[in-house]
ZAMI-637945 format. One record per residue: residue number from 1; x, y, z of N, C-alpha, C in turn. Coordinates in steps of 0.05 Angstrom, whole numbers, plus 5000, padded with zeros to 4 digits. Example, Ala and Ser with C-alpha at 12.3 -4.5 7.8 and 13.67 -1.06 7.14 Angstrom:
+-----+--------+---------+------+---------+----------+-------+--------+---------+------+
: num : n.east : n.north : n.up : ca.east : ca.north : ca.up : c.east : c.north : c.up :
+-----+--------+---------+------+---------+----------+-------+--------+---------+------+
:   1 :   5264 :    4886 : 5156 :    5246 :     4910 :  5156 :   5264 :    4934 : 5156 :
:   2 :   5257 :    4955 : 5142 :    5273 :     4979 :  5143 :   5258 :    5001 : 5157 :
+-----+--------+---------+------+---------+----------+-------+--------+---------+------+
// end
This chain:
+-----+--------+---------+------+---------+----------+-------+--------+---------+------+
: num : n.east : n.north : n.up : ca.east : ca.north : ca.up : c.east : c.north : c.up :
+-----+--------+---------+------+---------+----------+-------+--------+---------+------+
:   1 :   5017 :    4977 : 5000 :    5000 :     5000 :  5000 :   5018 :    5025 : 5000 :
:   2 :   5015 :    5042 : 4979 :    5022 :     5070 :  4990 :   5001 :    5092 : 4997 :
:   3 :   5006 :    5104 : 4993 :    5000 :     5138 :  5012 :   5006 :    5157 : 4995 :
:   4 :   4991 :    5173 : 4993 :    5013 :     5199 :  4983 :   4997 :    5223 : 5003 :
:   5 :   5015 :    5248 : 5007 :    5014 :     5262 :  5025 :   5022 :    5288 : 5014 :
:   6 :   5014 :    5314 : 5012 :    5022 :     5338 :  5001 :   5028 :    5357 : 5036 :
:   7 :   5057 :    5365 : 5030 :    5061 :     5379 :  5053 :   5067 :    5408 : 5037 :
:   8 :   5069 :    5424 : 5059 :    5077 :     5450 :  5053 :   5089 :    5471 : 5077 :
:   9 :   5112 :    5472 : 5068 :    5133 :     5496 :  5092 :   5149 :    5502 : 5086 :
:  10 :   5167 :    5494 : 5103 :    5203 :     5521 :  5098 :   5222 :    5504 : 5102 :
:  11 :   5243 :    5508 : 5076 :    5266 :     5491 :  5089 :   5280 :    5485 : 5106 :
:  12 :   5291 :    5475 : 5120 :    5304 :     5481 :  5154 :   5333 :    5488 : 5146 :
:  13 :   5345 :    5482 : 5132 :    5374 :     5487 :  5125 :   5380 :    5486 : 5093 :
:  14 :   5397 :    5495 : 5076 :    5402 :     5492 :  5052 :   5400 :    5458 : 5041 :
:  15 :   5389 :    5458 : 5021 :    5400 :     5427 :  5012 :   5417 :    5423 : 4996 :
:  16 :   5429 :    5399 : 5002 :    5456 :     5390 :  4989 :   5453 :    5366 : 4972 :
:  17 :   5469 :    5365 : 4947 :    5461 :     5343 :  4928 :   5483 :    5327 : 4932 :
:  18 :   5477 :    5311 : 4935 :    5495 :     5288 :  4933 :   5493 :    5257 : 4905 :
:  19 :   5510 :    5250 : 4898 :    5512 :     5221 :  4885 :   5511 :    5196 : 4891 :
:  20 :   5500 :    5174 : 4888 :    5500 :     5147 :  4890 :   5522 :    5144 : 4877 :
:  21 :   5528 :    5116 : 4886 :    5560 :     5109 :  4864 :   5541 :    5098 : 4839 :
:  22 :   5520 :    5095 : 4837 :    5515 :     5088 :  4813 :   5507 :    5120 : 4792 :
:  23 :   5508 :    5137 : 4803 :    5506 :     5165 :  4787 :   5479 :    5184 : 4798 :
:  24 :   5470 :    5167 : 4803 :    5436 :     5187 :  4823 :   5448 :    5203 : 4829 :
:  25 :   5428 :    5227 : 4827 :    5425 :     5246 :  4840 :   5405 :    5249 : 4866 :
:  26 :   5419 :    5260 : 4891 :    5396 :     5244 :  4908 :   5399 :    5275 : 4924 :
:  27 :   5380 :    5281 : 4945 :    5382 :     5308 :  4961 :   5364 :    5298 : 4987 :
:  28 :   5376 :    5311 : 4999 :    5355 :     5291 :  5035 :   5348 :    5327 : 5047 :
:  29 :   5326 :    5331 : 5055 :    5318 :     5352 :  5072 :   5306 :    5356 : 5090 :
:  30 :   5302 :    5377 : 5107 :    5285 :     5375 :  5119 :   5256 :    5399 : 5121 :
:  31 :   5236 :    5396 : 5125 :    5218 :     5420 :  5122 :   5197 :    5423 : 5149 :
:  32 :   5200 :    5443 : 5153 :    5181 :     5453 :  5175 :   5152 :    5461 : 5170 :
:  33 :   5136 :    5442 : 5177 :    5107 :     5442 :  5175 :   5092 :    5459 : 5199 :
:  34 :   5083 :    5485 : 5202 :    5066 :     5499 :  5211 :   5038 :    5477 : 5222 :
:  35 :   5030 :    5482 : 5247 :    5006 :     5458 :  5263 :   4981 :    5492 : 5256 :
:  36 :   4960 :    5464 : 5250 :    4938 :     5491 :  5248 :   4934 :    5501 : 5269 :
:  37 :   4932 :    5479 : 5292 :    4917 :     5480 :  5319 :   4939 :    5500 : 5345 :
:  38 :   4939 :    5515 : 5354 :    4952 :     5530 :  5368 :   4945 :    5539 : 5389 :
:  39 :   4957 :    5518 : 5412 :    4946 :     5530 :  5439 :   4956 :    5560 : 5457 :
:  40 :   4938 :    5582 : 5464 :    4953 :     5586 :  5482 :   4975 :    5610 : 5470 :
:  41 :   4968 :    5608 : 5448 :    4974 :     5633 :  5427 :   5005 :    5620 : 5414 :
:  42 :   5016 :    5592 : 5426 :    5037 :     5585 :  5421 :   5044 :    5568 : 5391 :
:  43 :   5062 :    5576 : 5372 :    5061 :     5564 :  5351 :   5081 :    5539 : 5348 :
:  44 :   5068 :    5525 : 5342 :    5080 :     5491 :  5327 :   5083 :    5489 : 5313 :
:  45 :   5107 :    5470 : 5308 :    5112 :     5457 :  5279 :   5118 :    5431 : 5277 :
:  46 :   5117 :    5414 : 5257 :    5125 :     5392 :  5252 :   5148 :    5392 : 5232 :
:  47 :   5176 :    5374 : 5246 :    5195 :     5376 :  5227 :   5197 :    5348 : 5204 :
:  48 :   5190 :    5343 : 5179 :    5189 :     5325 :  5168 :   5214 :    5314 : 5145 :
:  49 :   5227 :    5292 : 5145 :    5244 :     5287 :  5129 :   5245 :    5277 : 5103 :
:  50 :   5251 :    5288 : 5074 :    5250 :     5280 :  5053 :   5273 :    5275 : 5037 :
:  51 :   5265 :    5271 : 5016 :    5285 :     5251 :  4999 :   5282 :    5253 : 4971 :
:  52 :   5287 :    5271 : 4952 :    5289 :     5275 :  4924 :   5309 :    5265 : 4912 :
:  53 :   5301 :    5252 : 4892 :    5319 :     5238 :  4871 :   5325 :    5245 : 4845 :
:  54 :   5341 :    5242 : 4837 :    5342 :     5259 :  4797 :   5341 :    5276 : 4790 :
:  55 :   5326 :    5284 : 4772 :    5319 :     5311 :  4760 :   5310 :    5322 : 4783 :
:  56 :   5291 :    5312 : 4805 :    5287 :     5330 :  4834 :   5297 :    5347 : 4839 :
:  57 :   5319 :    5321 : 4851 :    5338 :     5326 :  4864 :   5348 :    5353 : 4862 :
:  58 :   5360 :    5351 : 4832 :    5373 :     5368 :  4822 :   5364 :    5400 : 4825 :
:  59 :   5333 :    5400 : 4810 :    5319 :     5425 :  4820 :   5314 :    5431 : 4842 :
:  60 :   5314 :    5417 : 4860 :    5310 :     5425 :  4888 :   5337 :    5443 : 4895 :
:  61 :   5363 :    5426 : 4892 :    5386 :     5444 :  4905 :   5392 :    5465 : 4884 :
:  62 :   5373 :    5465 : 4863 :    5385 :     5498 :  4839 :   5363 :    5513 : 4856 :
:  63 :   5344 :    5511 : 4855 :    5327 :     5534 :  4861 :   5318 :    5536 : 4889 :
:  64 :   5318 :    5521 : 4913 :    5305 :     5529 :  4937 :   5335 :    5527 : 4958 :
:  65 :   5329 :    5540 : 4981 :    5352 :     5538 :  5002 :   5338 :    5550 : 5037 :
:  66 :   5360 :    5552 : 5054 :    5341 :     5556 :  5074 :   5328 :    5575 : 5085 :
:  67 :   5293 :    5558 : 5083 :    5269 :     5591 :  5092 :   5262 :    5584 : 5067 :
:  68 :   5268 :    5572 : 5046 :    5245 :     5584 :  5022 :   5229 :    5559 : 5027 :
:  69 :   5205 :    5568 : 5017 :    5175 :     5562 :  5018 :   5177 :    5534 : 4996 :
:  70 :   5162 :    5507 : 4997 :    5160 :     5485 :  4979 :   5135 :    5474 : 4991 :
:  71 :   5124 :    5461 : 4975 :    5103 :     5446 :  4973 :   5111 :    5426 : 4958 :
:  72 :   5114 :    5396 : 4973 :    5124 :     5368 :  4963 :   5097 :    5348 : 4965 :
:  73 :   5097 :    5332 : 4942 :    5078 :     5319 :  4935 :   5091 :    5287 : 4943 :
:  74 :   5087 :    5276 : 4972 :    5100 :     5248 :  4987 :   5093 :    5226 : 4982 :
:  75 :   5102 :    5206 : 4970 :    5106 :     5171 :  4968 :   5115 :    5159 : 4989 :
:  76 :   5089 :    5148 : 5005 :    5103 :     5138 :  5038 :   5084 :    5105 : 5032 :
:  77 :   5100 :    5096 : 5047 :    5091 :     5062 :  5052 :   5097 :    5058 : 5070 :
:  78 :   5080 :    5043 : 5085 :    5086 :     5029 :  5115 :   5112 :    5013 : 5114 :
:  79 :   5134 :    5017 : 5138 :    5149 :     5006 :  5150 :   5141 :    4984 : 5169 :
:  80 :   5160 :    4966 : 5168 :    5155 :     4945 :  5189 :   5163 :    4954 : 5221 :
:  81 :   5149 :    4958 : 5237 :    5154 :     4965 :  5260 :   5153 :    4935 : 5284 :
:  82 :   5184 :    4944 : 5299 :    5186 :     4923 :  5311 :   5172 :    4924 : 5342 :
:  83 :   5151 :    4902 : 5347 :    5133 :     4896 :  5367 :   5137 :    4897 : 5391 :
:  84 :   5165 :    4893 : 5395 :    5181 :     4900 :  5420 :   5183 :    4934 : 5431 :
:  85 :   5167 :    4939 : 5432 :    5171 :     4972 :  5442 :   5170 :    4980 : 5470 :
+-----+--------+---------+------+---------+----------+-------+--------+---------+------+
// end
């Protein structure tokens, strides 16, 4: 099963491109998600981690850096979580 998930916030730090040894282009980030709900006049966020590949990749580290604004369109699938907790 997948999921898909549209987030939208701010980058937390510049992103950096990196290579696979097979030639990918790969970029790992992170983005700060704004909570609607706000107690108390206090503002929240959720920090979420992503993962662009390729051509993404690539546009992601030409055109955005940190503080600018993205809206990512997410491919998530359940992990196996171990029972022992």
């Amino acid at each position: 099963m997948i999921n898909n998930v549209v987030i939208m916030g701010r980058l937390t730090k510049d992103p950096e491109l990196k290579t696979t040894q097979s030639g990918l282009s790969v970029v790992s980030f992170t983005v700060a998600v704004d909570r609607n709900c706000q107690k108390d006049g206090e503002r929240r966020a959720d920090f979420l981690n992503v993962v662009a590949w390729r051509q993404t990749a690539e546009f992601v580290e030409k055109y955005f850096a940190k503080g600018s604004m993205i809206a990512c369109l997410l491919y998530t699938s359940p992990s196996p979580r171990d029972p022992k907790t």
